[in-house]
C-alpha positions in Angstrom: -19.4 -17.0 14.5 -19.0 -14.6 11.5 -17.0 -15.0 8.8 -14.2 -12.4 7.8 -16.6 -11.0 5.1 -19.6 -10.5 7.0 -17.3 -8.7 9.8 -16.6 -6.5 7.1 -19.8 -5.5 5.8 -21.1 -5.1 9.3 -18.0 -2.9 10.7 -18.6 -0.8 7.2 -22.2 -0.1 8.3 -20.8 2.4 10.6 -19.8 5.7 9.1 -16.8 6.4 11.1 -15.5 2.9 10.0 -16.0 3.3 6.5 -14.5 6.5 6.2 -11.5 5.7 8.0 -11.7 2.5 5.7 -12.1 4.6 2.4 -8.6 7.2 3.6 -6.2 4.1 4.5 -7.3 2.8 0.9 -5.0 3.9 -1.0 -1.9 2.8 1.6 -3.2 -0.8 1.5 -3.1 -0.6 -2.3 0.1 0.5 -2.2 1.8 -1.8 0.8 0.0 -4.6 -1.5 2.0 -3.9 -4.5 5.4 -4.2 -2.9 4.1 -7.5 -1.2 3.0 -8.9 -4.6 6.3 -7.4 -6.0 8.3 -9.5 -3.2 6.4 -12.3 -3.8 6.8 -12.4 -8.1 10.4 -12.2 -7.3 10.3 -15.2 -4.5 12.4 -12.9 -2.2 12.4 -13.3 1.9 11.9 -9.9 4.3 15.1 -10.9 5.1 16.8 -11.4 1.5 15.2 -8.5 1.2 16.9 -6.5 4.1 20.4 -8.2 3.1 20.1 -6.8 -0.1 19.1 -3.0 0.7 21.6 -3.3 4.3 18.4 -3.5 6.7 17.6 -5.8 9.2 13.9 -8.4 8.6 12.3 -6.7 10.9 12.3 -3.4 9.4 11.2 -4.5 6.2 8.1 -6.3 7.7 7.3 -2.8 9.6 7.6 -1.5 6.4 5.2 -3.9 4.4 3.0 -3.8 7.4 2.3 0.0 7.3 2.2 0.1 11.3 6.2 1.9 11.6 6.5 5.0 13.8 7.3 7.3 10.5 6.6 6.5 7.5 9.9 4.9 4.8 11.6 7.9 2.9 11.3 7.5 -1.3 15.1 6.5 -1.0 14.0 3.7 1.2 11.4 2.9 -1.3 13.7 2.8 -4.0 15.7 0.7 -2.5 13.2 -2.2 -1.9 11.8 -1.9 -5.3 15.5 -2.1 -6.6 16.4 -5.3 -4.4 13.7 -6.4 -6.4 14.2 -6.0 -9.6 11.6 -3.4 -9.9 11.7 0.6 -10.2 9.5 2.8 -8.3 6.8 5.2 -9.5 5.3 8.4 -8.0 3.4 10.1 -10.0 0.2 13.1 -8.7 -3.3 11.9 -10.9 -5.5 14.6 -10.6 -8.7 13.9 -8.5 -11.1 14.2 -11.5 -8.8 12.3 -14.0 -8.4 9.2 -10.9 -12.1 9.4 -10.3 -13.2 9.0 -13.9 -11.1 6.3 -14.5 -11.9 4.4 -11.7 -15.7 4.8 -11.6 -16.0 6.7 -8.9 -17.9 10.0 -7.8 -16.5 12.6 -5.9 -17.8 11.1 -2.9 -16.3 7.8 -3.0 -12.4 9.4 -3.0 -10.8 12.3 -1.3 -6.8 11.5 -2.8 -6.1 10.7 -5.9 -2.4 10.0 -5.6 -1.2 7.2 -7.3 1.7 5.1 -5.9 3.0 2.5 -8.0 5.9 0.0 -7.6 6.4 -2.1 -10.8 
């Protein structure tokens, strides 16, 4: 049986797999930062969705990424808020993001940055 990592590496072989991999990026970076967020402030979904006036299960649609539309920036600033946190959206040019990450013009498409901290 193969582990989770070598699953990966042989699913990123394919080319439609890694470049559908390389656009949800930046999405997975940013659901991760509200989970961390939630999880520095040892908050539930549901405190979570008391606080902001929600129900659990919209928040975990929300952290999950799989929702039918995608959460509006007041939404946004409402979780971050129920946290303790502020939101940040801010437009990093694509030559600026790639430089200082590394990365060649090849390796990114966006550079948008989407921060919650």
């Amino acid at each position: 049986m193969l582990t989770h990592k070598e699953l990966k590496a042989r699913a990123l072989e394919r080319a439609d797999v890694k470049t559908e991999y390389d656009r949800l990026d930046e999405e997975f970076r940013f659901l991760d930062e509200f989970l961390k967020a939630r999880a520095a402030a040892g908050v539930t979904q549901a405190e979570v969705a008391e606080r902001i006036g929600t129900t659990q299960s919209a928040i975990a649609r929300l952290e999950s990424g799989r929702g039918k539309h995608s959460p509006s920036i007041a939404t946004l600033e409402k979780y971050a808020h129920a946290l303790g946190c502020r939101l940040e959206l801010r437009l990093v040019r694509e030559m600026a993001s790639r430089k200082a990450e590394g990365q060649t013009p090849h390796q990114t498409k966006r550079a948008k940055r989407i921060n919650a901290g």
